[in-house]
C-alpha positions in Angstrom: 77.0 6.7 28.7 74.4 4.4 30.2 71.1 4.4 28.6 68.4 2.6 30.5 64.2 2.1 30.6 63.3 2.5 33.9 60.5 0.7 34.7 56.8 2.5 36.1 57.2 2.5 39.7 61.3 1.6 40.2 63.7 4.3 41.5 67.5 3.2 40.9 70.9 4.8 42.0 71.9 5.8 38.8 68.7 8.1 38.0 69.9 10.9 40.3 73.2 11.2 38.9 73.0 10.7 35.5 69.5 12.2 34.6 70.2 13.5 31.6 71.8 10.7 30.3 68.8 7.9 31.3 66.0 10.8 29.6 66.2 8.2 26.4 64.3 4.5 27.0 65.8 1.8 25.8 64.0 -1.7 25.9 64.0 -4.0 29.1 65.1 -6.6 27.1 68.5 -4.1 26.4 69.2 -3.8 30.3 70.9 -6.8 31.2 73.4 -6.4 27.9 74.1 -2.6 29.0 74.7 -3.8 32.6 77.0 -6.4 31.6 79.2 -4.1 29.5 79.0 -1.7 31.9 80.3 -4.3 33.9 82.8 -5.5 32.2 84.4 -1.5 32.3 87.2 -1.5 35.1 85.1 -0.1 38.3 85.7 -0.2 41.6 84.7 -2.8 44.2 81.4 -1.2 45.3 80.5 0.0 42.3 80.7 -3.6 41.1 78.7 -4.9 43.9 76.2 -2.4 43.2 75.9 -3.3 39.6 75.6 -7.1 40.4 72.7 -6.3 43.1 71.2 -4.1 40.4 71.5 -6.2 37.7 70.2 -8.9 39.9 67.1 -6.6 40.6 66.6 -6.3 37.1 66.3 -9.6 36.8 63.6 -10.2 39.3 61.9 -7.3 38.1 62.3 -8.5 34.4 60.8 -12.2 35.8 58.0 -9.9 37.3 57.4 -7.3 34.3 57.1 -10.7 32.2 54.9 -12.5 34.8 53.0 -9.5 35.1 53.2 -9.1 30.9 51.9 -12.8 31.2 49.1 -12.3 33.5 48.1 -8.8 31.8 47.9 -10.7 28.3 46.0 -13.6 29.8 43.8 -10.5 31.2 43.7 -8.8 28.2 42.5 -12.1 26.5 40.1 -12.8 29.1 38.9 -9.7 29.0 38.5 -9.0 24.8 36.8 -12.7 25.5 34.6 -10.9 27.9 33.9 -8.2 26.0 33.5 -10.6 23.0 30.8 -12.4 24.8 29.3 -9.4 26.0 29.2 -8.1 22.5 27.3 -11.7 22.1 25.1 -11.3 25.3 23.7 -7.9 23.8 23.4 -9.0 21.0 21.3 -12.2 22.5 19.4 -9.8 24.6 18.5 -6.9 21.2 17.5 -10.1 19.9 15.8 -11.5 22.9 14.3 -8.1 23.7 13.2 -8.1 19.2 11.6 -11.4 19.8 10.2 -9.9 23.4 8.6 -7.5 21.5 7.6 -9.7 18.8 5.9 -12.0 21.5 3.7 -8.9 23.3 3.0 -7.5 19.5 1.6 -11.2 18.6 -0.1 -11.5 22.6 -1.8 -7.9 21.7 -2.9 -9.3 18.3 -4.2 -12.3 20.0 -6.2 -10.4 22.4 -7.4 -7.8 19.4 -8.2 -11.0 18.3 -9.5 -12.5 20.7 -11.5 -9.0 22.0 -13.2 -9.2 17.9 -14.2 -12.7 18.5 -16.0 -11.9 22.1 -17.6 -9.2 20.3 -18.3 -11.1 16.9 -19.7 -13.4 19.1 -22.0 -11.2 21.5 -23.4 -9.8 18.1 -24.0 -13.4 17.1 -25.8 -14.3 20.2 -27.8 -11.1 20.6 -28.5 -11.8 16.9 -29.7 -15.4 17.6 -32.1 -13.7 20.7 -33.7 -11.5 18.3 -34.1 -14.0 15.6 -35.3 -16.6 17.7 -37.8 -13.6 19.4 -38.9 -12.8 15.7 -39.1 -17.0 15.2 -41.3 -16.9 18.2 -42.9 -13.9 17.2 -43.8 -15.4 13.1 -44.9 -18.5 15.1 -47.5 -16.8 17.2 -48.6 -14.9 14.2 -49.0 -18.0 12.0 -50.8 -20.0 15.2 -53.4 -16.7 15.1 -53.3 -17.4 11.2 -54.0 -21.0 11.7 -56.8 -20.4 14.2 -58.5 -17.9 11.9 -58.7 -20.1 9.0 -59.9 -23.4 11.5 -62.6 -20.3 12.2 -63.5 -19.6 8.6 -62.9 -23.0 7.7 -65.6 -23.8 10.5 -67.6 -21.4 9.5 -68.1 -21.9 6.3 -69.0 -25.5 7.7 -71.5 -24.4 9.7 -72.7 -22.5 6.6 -72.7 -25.3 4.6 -75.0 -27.7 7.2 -77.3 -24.5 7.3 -77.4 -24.5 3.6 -78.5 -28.2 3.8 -81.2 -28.1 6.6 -82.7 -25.2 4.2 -82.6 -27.7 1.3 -84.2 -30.0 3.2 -86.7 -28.1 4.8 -87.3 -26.3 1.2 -87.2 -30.5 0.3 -90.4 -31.2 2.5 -92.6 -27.8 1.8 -92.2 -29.0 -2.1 -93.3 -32.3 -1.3 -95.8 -30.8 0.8 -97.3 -28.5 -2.0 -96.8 -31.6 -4.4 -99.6 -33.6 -2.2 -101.5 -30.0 -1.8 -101.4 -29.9 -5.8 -102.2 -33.7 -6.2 -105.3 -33.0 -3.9 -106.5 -30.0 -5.5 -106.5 -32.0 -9.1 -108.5 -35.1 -7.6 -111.2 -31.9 -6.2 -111.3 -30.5 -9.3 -111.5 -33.6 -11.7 -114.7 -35.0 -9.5 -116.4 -31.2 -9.2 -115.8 -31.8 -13.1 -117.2 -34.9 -13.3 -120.1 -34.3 -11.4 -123.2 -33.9 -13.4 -125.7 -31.5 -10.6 -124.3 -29.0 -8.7 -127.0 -28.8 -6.1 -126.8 -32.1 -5.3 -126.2 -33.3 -1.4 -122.9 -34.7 -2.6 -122.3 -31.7 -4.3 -122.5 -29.5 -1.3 -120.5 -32.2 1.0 -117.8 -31.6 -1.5 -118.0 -27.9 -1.3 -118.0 -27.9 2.1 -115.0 -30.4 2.2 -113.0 -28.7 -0.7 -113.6 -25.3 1.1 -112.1 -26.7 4.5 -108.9 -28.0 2.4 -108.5 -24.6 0.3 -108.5 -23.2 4.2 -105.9 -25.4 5.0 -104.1 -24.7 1.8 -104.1 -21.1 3.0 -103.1 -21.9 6.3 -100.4 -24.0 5.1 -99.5 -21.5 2.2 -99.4 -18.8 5.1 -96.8 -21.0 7.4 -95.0 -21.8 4.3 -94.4 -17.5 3.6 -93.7 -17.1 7.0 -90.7 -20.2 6.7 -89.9 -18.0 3.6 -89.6 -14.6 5.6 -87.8 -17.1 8.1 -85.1 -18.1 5.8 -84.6 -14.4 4.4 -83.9 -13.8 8.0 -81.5 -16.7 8.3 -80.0 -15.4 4.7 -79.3 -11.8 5.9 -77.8 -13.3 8.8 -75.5 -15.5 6.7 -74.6 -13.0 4.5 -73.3 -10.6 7.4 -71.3 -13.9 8.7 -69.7 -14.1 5.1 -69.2 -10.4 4.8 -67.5 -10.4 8.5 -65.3 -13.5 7.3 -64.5 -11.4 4.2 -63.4 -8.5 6.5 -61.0 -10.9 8.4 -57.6 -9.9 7.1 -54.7 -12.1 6.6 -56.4 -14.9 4.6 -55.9 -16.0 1.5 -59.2 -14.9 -1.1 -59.0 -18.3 -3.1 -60.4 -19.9 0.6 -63.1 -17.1 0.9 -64.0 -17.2 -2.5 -65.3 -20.7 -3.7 -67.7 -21.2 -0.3 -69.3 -17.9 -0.4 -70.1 -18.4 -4.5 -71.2 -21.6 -3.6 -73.4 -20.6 -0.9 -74.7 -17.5 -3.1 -75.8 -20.1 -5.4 -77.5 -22.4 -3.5 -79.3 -20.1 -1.7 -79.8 -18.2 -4.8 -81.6 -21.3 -6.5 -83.4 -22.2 -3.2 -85.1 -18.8 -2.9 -86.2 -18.8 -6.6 -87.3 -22.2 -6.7 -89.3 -21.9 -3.3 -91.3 -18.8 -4.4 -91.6 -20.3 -8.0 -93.3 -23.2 -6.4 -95.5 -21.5 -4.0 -96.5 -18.3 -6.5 -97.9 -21.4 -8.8 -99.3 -23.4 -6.2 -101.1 -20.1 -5.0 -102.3 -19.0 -8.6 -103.6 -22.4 -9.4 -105.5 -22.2 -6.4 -107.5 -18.4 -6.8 -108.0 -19.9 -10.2 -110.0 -22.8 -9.5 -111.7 -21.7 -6.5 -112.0 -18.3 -6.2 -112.8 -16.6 -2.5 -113.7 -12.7 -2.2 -113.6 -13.2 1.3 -110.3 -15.4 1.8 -107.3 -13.6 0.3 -103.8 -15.2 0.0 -101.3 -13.4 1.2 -99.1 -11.7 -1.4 -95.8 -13.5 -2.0 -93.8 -10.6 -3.3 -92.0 -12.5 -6.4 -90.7 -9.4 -7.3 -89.1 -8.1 -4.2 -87.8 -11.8 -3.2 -86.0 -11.6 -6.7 -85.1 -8.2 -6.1 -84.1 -8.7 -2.5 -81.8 -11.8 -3.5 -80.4 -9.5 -6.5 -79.5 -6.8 -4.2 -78.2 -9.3 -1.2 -75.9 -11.0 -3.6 -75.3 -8.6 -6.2 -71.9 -6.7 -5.3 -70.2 -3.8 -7.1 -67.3 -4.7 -9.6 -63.5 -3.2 -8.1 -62.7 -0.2 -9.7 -59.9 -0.8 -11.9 -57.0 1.7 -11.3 -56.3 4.4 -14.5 -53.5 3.3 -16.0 -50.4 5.4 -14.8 -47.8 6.4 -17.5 -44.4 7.5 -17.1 -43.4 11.3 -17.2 -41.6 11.5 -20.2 -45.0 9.4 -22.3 -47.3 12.0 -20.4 -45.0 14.6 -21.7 -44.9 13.3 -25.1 -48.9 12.3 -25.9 -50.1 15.7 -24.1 -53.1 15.7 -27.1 -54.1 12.5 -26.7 -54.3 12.9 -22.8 -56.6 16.1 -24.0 -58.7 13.9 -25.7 -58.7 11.3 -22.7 -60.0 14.4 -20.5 -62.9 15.0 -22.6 -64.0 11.1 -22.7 -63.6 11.2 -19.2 -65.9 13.9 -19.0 -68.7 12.4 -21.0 -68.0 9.6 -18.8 -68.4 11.5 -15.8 -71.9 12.8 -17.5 -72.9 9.4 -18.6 -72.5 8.2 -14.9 -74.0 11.3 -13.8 -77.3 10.5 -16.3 -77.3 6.7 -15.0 -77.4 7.9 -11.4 -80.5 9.9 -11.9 -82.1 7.2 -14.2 -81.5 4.6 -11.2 -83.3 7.1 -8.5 -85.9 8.0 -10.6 -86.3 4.1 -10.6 -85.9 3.8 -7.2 -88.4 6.4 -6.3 -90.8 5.0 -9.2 -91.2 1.7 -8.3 -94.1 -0.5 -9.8 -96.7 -1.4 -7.3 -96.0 -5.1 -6.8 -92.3 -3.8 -5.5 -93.9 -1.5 -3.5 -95.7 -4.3 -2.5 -92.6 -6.7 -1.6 -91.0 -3.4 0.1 -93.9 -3.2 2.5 -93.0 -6.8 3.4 -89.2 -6.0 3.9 -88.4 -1.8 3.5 -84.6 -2.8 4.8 -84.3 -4.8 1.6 -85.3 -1.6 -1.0 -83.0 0.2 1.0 -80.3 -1.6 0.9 -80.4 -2.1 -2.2 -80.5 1.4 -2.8 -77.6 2.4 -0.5 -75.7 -0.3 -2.5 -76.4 1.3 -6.2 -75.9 4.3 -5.0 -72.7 3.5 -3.7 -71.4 1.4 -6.2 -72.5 4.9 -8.6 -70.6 6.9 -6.3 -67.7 4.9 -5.9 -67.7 4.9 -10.7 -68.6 8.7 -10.1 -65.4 9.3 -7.6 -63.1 7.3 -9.8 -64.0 8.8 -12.8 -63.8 12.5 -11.2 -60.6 11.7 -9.4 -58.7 10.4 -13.1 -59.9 13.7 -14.7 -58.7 15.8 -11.4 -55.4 14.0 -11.8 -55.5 14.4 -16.0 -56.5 17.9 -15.6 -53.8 18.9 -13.2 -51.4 17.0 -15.4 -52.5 19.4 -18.2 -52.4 22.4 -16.4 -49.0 21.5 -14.9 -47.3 21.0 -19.0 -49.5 24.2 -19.8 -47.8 25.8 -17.2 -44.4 24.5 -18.2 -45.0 25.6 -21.9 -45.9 28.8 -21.0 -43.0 29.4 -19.0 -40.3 27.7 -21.6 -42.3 30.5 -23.9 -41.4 32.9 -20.6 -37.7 31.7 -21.2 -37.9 32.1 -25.1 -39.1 35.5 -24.8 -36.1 36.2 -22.1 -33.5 34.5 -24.5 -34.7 37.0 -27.1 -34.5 39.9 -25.2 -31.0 38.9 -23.7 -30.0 39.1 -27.9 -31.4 42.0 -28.3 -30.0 43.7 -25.4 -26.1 41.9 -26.5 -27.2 43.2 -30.1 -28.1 46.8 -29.2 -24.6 46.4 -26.4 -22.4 45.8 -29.4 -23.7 48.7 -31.7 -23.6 50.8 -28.7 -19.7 49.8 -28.0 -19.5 50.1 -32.2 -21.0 53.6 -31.5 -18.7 54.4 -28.7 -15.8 53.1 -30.4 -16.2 55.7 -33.2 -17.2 58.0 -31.1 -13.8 58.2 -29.1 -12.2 57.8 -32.3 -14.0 61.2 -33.6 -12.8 62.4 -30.1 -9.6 61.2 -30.8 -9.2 62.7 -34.7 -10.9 65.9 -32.6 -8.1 65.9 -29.6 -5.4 66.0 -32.8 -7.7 68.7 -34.3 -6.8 70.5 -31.4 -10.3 70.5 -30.2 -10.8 72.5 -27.0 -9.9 70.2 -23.5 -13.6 70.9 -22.2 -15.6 69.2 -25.0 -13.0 66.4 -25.2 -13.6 66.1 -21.1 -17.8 66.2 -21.9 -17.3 63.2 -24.8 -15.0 61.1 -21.7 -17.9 61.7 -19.4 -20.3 60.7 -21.4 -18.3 57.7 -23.2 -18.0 56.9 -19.2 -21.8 57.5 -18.6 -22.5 54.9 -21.5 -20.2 52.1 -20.7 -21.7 52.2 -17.4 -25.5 52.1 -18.8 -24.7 49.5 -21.1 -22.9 47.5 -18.2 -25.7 47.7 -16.2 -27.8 46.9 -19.1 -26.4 43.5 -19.3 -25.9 42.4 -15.8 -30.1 43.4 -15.4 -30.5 41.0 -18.5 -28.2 38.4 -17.1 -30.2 38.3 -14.0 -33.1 38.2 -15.4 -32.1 35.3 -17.3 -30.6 33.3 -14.5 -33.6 33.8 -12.5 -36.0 33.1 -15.2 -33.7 30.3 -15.7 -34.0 29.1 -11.9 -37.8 29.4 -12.0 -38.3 27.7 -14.4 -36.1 24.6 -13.0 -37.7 24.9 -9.8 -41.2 24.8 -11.8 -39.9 21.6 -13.7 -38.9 20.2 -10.4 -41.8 20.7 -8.9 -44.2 19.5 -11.1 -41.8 16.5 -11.8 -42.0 15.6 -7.9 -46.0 16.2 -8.0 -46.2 13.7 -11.3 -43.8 11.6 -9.5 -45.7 11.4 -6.3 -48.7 10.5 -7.9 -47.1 7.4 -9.4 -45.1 6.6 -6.7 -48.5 6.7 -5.1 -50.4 4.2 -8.0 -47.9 1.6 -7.9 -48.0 1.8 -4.0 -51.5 1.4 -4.4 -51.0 -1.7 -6.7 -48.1 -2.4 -5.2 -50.2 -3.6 -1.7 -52.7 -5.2 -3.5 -50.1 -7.3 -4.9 -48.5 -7.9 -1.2 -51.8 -8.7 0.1 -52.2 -11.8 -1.3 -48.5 -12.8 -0.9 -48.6 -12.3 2.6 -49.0 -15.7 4.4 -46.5 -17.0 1.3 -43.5 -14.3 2.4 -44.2 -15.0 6.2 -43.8 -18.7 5.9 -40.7 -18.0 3.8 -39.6 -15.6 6.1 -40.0 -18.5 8.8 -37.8 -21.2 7.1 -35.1 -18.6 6.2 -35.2 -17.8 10.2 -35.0 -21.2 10.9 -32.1 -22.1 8.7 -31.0 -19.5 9.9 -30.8 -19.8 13.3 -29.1 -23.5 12.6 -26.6 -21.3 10.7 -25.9 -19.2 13.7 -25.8 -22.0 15.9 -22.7 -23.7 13.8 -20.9 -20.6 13.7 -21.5 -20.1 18.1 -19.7 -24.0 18.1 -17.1 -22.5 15.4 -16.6 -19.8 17.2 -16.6 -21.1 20.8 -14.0 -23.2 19.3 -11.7 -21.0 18.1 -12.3 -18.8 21.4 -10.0 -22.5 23.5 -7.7 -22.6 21.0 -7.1 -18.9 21.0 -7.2 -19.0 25.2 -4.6 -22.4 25.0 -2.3 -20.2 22.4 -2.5 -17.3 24.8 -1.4 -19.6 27.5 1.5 -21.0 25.8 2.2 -17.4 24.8 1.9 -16.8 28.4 4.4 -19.3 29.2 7.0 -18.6 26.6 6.8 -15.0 27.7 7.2 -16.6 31.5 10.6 -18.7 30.2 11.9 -15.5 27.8 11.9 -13.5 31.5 13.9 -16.0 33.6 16.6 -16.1 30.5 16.4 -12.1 30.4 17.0 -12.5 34.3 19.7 -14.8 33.8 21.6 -13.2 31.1 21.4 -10.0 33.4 23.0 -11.6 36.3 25.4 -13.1 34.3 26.6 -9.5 32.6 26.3 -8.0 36.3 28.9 -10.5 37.0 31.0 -10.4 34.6 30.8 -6.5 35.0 32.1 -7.3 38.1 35.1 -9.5 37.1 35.8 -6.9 34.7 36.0 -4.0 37.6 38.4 -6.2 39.4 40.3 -7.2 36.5 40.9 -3.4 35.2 42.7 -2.0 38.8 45.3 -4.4 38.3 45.8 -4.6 34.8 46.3 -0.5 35.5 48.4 -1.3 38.4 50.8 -3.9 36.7 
């Protein structure tokens, strides 16, 4: 029986009559050896003929099936290479597409970057306008300071030329009085020497020494009115100074030194010009005296006086010294004792007021005198004690205010901790009389409970529940009532203790504000010029960092180019590597069809 493979696609003779015997496959490679013994069996003609053509068909199909076999392994290898390098190409492109990623995450770093920078560096150059705008603005401010000290400074120039031409002019009317004096000794030693005083001589004399003693009063009365002059010119200078005082923003040690000195000079001047005159006028009444001639008063007193009160100024009121809360609360006696100096303080002041009206209003004549002459001088004087009394009577009222509301404030404090003692006390009596009433209801339910196994009667045993009930519930009550009352004396007095802490803290927060600005004052012009050369630097500062940054800002744009770029070549190798797998995807379609054909 013939056994044969027969091959996908060939129909031979022998399958339609020996079906059943071909249903087993056999190898190609068998077919030529089973034709030639099949062959070799004693046949007939055209069976034999038949055999050869069909063994010679095999044989071109076997050449084709192993062609084919050839070109299908070829295909097969061509293709597992293609599939090998499309196994590389995706892996090329995951790693292409990684790096892809990679690139953009770096690009949007760079621009995060890059965005920080632009706005690192708008805040640096709006920061740059508003310090050179505060640069500009310290520099106008310490021009104006500038051009108020030149002012002062030329001021107190112009002060100190007035001062001289006062000197000098007091200069001449002394050497004046000095040839009025040497005059009026030369009269007096020849009226002396003279022997007869009704002698013609005599009389020329008289009438000659008469006509100089009206000159002398002439000359004594311009000399008063150069003196009422130069008071003028005083007053007038001591507003300038006190206006040049009231100029803020310079330094006292400038203000200081010119305006002693000027209070001084014209200090001595005045003294030593009425001096002069007083004696020259004195001298004079002595040796001649005239009932009908007066000289005019020169008020010695009230020039004194006057100068006294023009230059005299009221000492600053030191500040009480502030202590901290926890001192305050631990010397509350000798702050007692403070408040009752204070008070005698206060009276002492109050007794030194009166004694310097009652002055005021009693003046001696001669003052009353000088007054007349110049009433604005008596009352400025006046205003000036009575405001320097005012100003010792306010501070001193003010520091016992303050000591006395300090006092009232720990009294209060004492007498609620005494509030919260009392409270505590009550809350332990009220626990104390809560545990022997629970001891007493304890017993009691256990006489109920010895009376229940009595076999007392269920209504009283019902009454002593009720009323065991009745007596929890009191006593319950009873100590939530004392509870509250506790917290909320509690709470009171924290909010008291808070309160007056915040008042005792506000009022030294207050004094060292107080000292605090008397401290800045005078370290103004020294912070502002500080405040300059810190602006300065810097601005320099700011400027290095705009270059730095300006800097970084090309090399960032040239990396973002170059990223740019990159990212440009990454796209035509993605484009590239996608037409190539198109193809091949191609090649592979056609290859498949025949491979399945074959």
């Amino acid at each position: 029986m013939l056994r044969c493979l027969r091959p996908r696609g060939c129909i031979t003779p022998f399958s339609t009559r020996r079906s059943s015997s071909t249903e087993e496959l056999v190898s190609l490679a068998g077919l030529p050896a089973a034709l030639d013994s099949t062959l070799m069996l004693p046949r007939s003609g055209l069976q034999h003929a038949a055999g050869t053509s069909y063994r010679y068909k095999l044989q071109c199909l076997w050449t084709q099936v192993r062609q084919i076999a050839r070109e299908r392994d070829k295909a097969r290898l061509s293709l597992e290479k293609a599939e090998r390098h499309c196994l590389q190409l995706g892996r090329e492109l995951d790693e292409q597409y990684i790096a892809l990623e990679h690139t953009q995450s770096k690009l949007r770093n760079f621009q995060a970057e890059i965005e920080a920078k632009e706005l690192l560096l708008q805040q640096a150059v709006s920061h740059q306008a508003k310090l050179e705008a505060d640069t500009r603005l310290l520099q106008g401010k310490e021009a104006n300071l500038q051009g108020r000290l030149n002012h002062v400074m030329n001021e107190n120039t112009q002060l100190q030329n007035k001062v001289t031409e006062m000197a000098e002019k007091l200069s001449a009317s002394e050497e004046m009085v000095l040839e009025l004096q040497k005059e009026l000794n030369h009269i007096v030693k020849d009226k002396l020497e003279q022997g007869e005083l009704q002698s013609p001589e005599f009389l020329k004399h008289s009438e000659r020494f008469a006509e100089i003693v009206l000159e002398y009063e002439r000359q004594c009365q311009v000399l008063y009115d150069q003196n009422a002059a130069l008071r003028g010119e005083l007053q007038r200078l001591r507003l300038q100074l006190q206006h040049s005082r009231a100029e803020p923003g310079l330094p006292a040690a400038e203000k200081s030194l010119p305006v002693e000195q000027l209070q001084e000079q014209l200090q001595d001047l005045s003294v030593q010009l009425e001096t002069e005159v007083s004696g020259v006028g004195a001298d004079v009444l002595t040796a001649w005296p005239k009932p009908d001639v007066g000289l005019p008063k020169p008020g010695l007193s009230s020039g004194r006086l006057y100068f006294a009160a023009l230059w005299s100024g009221a000492d600053p009121i030191p500040l009480p010294s502030r202590k901290n809360g926890s001192e305050l609360g631990r010397e509350k006696v000798e702050e007692l004792a403070e408040i009752a100096e204070l008070t005698a303080l206060s009276e002492k002041g109050k007794e030194k007021l009166d004694v310097k009206r009652h002055q005021l209003g009693c003046e001696p004549p001669e003052h009353q005198a000088g007054h007349s002459d110049g009433p604005g001088t008596a009352q400025l004087q006046s205003q000036r004690l009575l405001e320097a009394e005012w100003l010792r009577g306010a501070e001193v009222a003010a520091r016992l205010e303050h000591h006395q509301r300090h006092a009232a404030c720990w009294l209060q404090m004492e007498l609620l901790q005494q509030q919260l003692q009392v409270s505590q006390e009550k809350l332990l009596e009220a626990k104390a009389r809560l545990s022997l009433a629970q001891a007493q209801h304890a017993l009691q339910l256990q006489q109920a409970k010895a009376q229940v196994n009595n076999m007392v009667p269920k209504k009283h045993f019902e009454q002593l529940q009720s009323t065991l009930r009745e007596e929890r519930c009191k006593a319950q009550q009873l100590q939530e009532s004392l509870q509250q009352q506790a917290e909320q004396t509690c709470r009171q007095l924290l909010r008291t203790q808070e309160e007056h802490e915040q008042l005792l803290q506000a009022a030294v927060e207050q004094a060292e504000a107080l000292e605090q600005s008397l401290r800045n004052a005078e370290a103004v012009l020294a912070e502002r010029a500080a405040q300059l050369r810190d602006a300065q630097a810097q601005l320099s500062r700011n400027k290095v960092l705009i270059e730095e940054l300006r800097g970084e800002n090309r090399r960032s744009a040239m990396a973002l180019q170059a990223a740019e770029l990159k990212q440009k070549s990454m796209q035509e190798k993605h484009q590239l590597l996608e037409d190539q797998a198109s193809a091949l995807k191609q090649l592979i379609g056609k290859i498949t069809p025949a491979s399945l054909s074959g």
